[in-house]
C-alpha positions as CSV (number, residue, x, y, z in Angstrom):
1,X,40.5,0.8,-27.3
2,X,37.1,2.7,-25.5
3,X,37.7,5.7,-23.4
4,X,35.0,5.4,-20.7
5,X,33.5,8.3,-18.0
6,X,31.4,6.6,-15.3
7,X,28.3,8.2,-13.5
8,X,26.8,7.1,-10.6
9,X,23.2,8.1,-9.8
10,X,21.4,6.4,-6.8
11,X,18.0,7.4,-6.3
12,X,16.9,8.1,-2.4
13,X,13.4,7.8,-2.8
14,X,11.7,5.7,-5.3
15,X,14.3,3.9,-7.0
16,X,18.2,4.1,-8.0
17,X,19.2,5.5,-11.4
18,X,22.1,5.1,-12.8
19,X,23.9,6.2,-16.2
20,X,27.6,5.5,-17.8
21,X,29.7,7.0,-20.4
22,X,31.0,4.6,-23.2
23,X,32.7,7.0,-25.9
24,X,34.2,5.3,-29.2
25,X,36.8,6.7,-31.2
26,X,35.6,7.9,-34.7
27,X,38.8,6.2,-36.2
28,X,41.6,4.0,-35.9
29,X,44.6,6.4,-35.8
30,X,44.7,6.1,-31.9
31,X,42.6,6.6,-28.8
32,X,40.4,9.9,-28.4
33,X,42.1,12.1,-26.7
34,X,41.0,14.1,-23.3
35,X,40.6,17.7,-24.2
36,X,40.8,20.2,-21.2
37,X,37.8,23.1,-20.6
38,X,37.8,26.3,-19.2
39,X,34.8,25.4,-16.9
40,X,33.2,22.4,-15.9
41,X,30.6,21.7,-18.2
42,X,31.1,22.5,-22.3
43,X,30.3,25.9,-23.7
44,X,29.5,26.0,-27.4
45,X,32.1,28.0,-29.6
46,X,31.6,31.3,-30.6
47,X,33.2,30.7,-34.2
48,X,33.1,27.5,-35.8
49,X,33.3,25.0,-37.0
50,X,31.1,23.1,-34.9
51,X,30.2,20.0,-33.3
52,X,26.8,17.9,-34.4
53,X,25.2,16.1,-31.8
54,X,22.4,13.4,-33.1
55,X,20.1,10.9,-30.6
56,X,18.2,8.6,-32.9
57,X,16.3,7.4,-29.6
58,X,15.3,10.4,-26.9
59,X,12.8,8.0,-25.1
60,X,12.7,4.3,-24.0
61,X,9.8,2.7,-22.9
62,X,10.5,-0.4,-20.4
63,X,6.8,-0.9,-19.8
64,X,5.7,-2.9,-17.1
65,X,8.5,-3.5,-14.1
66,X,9.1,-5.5,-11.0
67,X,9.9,-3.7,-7.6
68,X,13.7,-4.4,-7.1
69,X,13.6,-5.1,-10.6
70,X,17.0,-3.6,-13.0
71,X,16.8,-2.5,-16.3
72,X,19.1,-0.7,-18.6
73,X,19.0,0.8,-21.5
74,X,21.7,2.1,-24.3
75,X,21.0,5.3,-25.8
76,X,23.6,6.3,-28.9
77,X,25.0,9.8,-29.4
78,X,26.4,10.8,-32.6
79,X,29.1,13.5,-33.7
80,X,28.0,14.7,-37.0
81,X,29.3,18.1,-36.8
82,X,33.0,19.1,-38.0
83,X,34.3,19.5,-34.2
84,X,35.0,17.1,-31.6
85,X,31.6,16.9,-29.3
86,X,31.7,17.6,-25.5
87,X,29.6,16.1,-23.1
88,X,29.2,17.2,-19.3
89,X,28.1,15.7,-16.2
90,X,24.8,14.3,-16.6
91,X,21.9,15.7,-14.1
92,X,19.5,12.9,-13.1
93,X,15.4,13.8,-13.0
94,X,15.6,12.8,-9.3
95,X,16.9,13.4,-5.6
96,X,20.3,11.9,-6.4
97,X,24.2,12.2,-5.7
98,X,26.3,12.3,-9.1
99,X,30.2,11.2,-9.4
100,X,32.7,13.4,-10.9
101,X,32.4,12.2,-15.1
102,X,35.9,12.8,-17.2
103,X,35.6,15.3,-19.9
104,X,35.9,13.1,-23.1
105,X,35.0,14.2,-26.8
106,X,33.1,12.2,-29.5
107,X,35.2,13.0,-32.6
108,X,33.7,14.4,-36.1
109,X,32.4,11.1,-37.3
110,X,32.3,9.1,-34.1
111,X,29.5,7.7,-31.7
112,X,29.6,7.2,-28.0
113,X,26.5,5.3,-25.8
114,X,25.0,6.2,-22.7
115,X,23.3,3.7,-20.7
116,X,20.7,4.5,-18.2
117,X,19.8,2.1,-15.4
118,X,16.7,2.1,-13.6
119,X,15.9,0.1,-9.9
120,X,12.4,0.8,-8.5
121,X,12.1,0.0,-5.0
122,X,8.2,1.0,-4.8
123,X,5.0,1.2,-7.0
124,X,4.2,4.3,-8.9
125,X,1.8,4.3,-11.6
126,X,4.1,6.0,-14.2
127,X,7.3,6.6,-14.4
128,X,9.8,8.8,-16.0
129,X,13.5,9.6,-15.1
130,X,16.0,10.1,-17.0
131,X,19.0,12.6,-17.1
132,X,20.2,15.8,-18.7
133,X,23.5,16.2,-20.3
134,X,25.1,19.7,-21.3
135,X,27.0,19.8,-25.0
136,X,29.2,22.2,-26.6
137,X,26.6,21.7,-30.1
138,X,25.0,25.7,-30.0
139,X,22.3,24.2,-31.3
140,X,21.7,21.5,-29.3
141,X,23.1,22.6,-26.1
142,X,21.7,20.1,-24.0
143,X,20.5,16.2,-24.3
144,X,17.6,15.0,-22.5
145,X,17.3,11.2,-22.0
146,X,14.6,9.0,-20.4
147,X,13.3,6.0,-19.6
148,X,9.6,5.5,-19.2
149,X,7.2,3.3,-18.3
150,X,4.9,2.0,-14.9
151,X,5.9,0.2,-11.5
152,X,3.5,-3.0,-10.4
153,X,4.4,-5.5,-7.4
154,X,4.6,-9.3,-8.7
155,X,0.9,-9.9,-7.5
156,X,-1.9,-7.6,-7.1
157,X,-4.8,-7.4,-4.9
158,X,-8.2,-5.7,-5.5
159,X,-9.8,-4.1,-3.7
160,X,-6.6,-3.1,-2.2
161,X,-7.0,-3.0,1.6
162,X,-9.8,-4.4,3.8
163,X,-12.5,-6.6,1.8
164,X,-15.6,-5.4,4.0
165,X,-19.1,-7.4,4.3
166,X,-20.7,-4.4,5.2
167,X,-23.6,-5.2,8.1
168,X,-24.6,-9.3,8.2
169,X,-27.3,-10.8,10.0
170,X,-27.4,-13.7,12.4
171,X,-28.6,-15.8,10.3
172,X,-27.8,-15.6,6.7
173,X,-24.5,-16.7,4.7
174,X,-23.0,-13.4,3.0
175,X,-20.5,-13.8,0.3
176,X,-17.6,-11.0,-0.8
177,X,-14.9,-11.4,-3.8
178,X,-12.0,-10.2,-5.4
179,X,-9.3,-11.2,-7.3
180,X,-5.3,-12.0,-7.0
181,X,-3.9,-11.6,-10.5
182,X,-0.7,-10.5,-12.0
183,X,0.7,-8.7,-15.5
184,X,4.4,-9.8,-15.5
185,X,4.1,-13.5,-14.5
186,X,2.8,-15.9,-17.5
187,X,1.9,-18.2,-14.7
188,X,1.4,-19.0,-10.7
189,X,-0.6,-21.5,-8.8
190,X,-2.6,-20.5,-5.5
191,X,-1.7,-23.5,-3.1
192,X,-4.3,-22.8,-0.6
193,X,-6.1,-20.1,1.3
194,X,-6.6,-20.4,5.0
195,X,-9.2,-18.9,7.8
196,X,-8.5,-17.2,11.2
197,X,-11.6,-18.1,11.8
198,X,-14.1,-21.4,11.1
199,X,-17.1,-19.1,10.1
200,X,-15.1,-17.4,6.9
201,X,-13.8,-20.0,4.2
202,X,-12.6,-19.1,0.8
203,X,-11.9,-20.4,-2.5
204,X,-9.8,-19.5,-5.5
205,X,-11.2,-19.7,-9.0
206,X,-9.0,-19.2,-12.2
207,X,-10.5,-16.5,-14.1
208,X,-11.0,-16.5,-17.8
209,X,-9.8,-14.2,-20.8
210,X,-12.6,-11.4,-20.9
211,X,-11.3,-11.2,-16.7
212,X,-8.1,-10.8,-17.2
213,X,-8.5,-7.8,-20.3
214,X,-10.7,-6.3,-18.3
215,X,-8.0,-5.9,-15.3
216,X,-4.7,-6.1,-18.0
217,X,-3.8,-9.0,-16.7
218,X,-2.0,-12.0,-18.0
219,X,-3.0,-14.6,-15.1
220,X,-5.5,-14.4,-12.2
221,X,-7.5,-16.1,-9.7
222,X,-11.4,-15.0,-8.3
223,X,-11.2,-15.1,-4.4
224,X,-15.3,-15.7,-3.1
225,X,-14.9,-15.5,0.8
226,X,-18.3,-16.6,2.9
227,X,-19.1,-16.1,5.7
228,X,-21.4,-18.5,8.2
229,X,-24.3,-17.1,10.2
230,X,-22.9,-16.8,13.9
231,X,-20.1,-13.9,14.2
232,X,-20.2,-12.7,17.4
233,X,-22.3,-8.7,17.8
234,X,-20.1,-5.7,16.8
235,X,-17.4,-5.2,14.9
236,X,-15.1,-7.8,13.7
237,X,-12.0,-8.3,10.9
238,X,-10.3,-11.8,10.1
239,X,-7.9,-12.6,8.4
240,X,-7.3,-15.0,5.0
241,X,-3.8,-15.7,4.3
242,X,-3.5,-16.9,0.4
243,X,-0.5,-18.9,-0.3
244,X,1.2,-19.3,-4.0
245,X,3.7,-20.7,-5.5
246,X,6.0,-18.4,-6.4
247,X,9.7,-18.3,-5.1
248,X,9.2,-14.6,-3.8
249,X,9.0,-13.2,-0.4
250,X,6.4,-11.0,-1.1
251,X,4.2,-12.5,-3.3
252,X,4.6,-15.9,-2.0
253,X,2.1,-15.5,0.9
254,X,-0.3,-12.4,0.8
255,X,-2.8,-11.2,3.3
256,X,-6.9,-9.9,2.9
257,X,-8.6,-8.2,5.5
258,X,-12.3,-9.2,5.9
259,X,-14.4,-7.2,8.1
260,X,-18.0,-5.7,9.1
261,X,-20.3,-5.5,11.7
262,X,-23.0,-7.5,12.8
263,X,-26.0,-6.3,14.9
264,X,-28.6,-8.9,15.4
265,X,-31.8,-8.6,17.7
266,X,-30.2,-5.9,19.8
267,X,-29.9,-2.6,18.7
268,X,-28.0,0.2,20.3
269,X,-28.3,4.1,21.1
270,X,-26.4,6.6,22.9
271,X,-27.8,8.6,25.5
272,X,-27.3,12.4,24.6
273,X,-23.8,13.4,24.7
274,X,-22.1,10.4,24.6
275,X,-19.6,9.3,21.7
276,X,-20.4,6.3,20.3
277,X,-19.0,4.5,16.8
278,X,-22.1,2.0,15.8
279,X,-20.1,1.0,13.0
280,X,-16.8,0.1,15.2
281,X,-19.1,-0.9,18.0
282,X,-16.6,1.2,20.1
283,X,-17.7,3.7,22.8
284,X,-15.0,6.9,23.5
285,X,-15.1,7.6,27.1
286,X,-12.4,11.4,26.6
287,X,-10.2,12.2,29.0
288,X,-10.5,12.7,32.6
289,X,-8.8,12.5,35.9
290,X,-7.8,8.7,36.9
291,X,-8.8,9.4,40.5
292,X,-12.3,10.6,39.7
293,X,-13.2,8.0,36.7
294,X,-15.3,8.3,34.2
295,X,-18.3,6.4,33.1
296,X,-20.9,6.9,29.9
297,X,-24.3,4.7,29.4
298,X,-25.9,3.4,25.7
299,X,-29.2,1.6,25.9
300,X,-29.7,-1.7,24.4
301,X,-33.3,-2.6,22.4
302,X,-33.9,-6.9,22.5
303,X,-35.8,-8.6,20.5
304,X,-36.1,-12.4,20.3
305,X,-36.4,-13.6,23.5
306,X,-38.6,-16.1,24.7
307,X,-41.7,-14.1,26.5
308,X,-40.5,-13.8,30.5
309,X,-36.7,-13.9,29.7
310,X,-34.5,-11.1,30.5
311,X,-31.5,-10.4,28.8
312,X,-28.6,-11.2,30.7
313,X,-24.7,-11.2,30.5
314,X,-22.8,-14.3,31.2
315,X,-19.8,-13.7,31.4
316,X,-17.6,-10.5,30.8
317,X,-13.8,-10.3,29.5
318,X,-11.9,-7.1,29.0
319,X,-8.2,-6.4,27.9
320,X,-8.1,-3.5,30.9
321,X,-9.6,-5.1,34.2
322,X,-10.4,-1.0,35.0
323,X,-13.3,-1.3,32.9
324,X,-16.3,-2.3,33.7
325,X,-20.0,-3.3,32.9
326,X,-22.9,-3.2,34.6
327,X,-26.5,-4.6,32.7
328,X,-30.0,-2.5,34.3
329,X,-33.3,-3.6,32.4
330,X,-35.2,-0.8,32.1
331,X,-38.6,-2.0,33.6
332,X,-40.7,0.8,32.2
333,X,-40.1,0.6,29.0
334,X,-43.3,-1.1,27.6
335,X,-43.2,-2.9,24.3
336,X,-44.2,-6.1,22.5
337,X,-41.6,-8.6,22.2
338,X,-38.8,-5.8,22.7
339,X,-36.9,-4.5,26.0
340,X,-35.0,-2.1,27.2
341,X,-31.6,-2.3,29.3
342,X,-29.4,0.7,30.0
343,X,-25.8,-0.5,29.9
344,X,-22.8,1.7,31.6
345,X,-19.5,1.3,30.6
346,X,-17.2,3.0,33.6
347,X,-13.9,3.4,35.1
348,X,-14.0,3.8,38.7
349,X,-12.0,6.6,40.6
350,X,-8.8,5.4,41.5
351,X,-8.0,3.0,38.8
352,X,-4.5,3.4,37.2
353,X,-3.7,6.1,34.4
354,X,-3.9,4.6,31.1
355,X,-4.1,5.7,27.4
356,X,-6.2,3.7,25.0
357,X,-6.8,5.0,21.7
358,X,-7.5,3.2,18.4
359,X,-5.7,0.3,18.2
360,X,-5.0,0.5,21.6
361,X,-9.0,0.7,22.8
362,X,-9.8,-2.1,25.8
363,X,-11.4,-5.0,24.4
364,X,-15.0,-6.3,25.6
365,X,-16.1,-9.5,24.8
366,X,-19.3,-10.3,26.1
367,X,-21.7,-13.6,26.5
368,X,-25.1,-13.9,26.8
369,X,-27.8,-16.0,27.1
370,X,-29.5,-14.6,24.2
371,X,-30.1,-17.2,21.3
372,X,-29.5,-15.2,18.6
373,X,-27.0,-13.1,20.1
374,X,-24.5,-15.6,22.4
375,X,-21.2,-13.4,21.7
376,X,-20.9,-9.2,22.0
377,X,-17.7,-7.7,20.9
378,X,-16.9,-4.0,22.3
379,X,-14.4,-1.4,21.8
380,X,-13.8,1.3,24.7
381,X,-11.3,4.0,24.6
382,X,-10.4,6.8,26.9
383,X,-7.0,8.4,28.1
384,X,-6.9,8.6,32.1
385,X,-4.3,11.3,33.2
386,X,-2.9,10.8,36.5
């Protein structure tokens, strides 16, 4: 018959942790009996005799693990002393809440186990919890365990985040890549990757042994996205949504950002003092007073046109009907095959309070009847107090 103590150790941020008490009876005369203490945790003795304790295994290594994955492992302490040995309450290596543990003694002679269970719930590059334990052995007084290794998810993406194009032209294909691969699965299939939009298409390429070393991998896939000539001027980010195989929530669908900028014929500078992002193609109007508005003005060089065409805007859509645009064509500006326009973003006085900021900026998307340039995409933000 076993004599157990139970601890409970749930982790509150980064995983749970959890270690129990089996203790075996050094002999068969009977079960080991509970021994009362002064105090709560065990105090070696002053005078002997004494109790030995022995770990053969400190340290385990679980290597790589799964988020939401479990693993335990059973560590053995040893009584080779001539007293009974006392173990206290362990202390986890984490933010946790312990359970009371019973106050049971590994006899002269006997062994108990302690077995440490680890849940991550998030990635960490290394990891290593574990938990102390007090003893009444003077001269090992206290008992460190651990469990050691690194966190991944099921499938990794890289580069982690956006995949950016940097700045494309109007009329050149531009290709980015990066790779899906994983170091616990032996195998998955990628089903099929699909476009937001008609001008980025993507394929998935299994990638070979010296690939997979090189990332530590065991299987993989190269994703080469390209992108068509014609994204509209300014900033944009689509979207390709890779889809797999695997019976897993997360790793059965995963998501890549691909974005950049495109300028064209038309280039585009601030007038002095106002705040203008050329890489987010987004203009930042401040704060001010919705009864007195606000406006701000960039000018616009273009090239390309056919000689005797202005540059002129279509058609104009906004995601704030308060802002608007209004296209002047410089008519001093002398220059072959190049123009000048002066284009003014405003609010008038009067139009409701609003706050746009970041991902909350109004929306511009702009035609025209340039060739080269048939589709402008702007950003505008500005907080309007009332």
């Amino acid at each position: 018959m076993k004599l157990g103590a139970i601890l409970a150790a749930v982790l509150l941020a980064g995983g749970a942790l959890a270690a129990t008490y089996w203790l075996a009876r050094g002999d068969a005369s009977g079960p080991t009996p509970v021994v009362s203490v002064e105090s709560d945790e065990p105090r070696p003795s002053k005078t002997g005799p004494h109790p030995k304790a022995v770990v053969p295994e400190e340290t385990y290594e679980f290597g790589v693990m799964r988020m939401g994955e479990t693993r335990k492992h059973e560590f053995i302490v040893r009584n080779e002393g001539e007293a009974p040995l006392k173990l206290g309450t362990p202390r986890t290596t984490c933010q946790c809440t312990v359970s009371e543990a019973a106050k049971n003694d590994i006899p002269p002679g006997g062994e108990g186990t302690i077995t440490l269970e680890w849940t991550p719930v998030g990635p960490t590059e290394v990891f290593d919890k574990g938990a102390f334990i007090n003893t009444n052995d003077p001269k090992k007084p206290e008992i460190r365990l651990a469990v050691v290794g690194k966190v991944e998810e099921l499938l990794i993406t890289a580069p982690n985040g956006v995949w950016s194009v940097g700045e494309v032209s109007g009329d050149k294909e531009v290709d980015v890549a990066g790779f899906i691969y994983s170091r616990l699965l032996d195998d998955f299939q990628i089903e099929s990757v699909e476009s937001s939009n008609p001008l980025l298409t993507a394929e998935a390429i299994r990638i070979g042994d010296d690939e997979l070393k090189a990332e530590e991998a065991t299987v993989g896939y190269k994703i080469v996205a390209s992108l068509s000539p014609g994204m509209p001027i300014g900033k944009f980010k689509e979207t390709l949504t890779v889809k797999t195989d695997i019976d897993d929530e997360k790793a059965s669908e995963l998501t890549i950002q691909v974005a950049g900028t495109r300028h064209g014929p038309i280039q585009i500078l601030p007038t002095p003092g106002v705040a203008w992002n050329p890489a987010a193609f987004a203009l930042d109007l401040g704060q001010f007073s919705a009864a007195k508005g606000a406006s701000a003005r960039i000018s616009l060089f273009v090239s390309g046109l056919r000689e005797g065409e202005e540059f002129k805007f279509e058609s104009i859509k906004t995601t704030d009907p308060s802002v608007e645009l209004a296209l002047k064509r410089d008519e001093e500006f002398k220059a072959a095959n190049r123009q000048r326009y002066e284009l003014t973003f405003s609010v008038p006085p009067g139009s409701p309070p609003a706050v746009h900021r970041s991902k909350g900026a109004v929306k511009v998307d702009v035609t025209t009847n340039h060739p080269e340039a048939r589709d402008m995409k702007f950003f505008v933000e500005f907080v309007s107090r009332p």
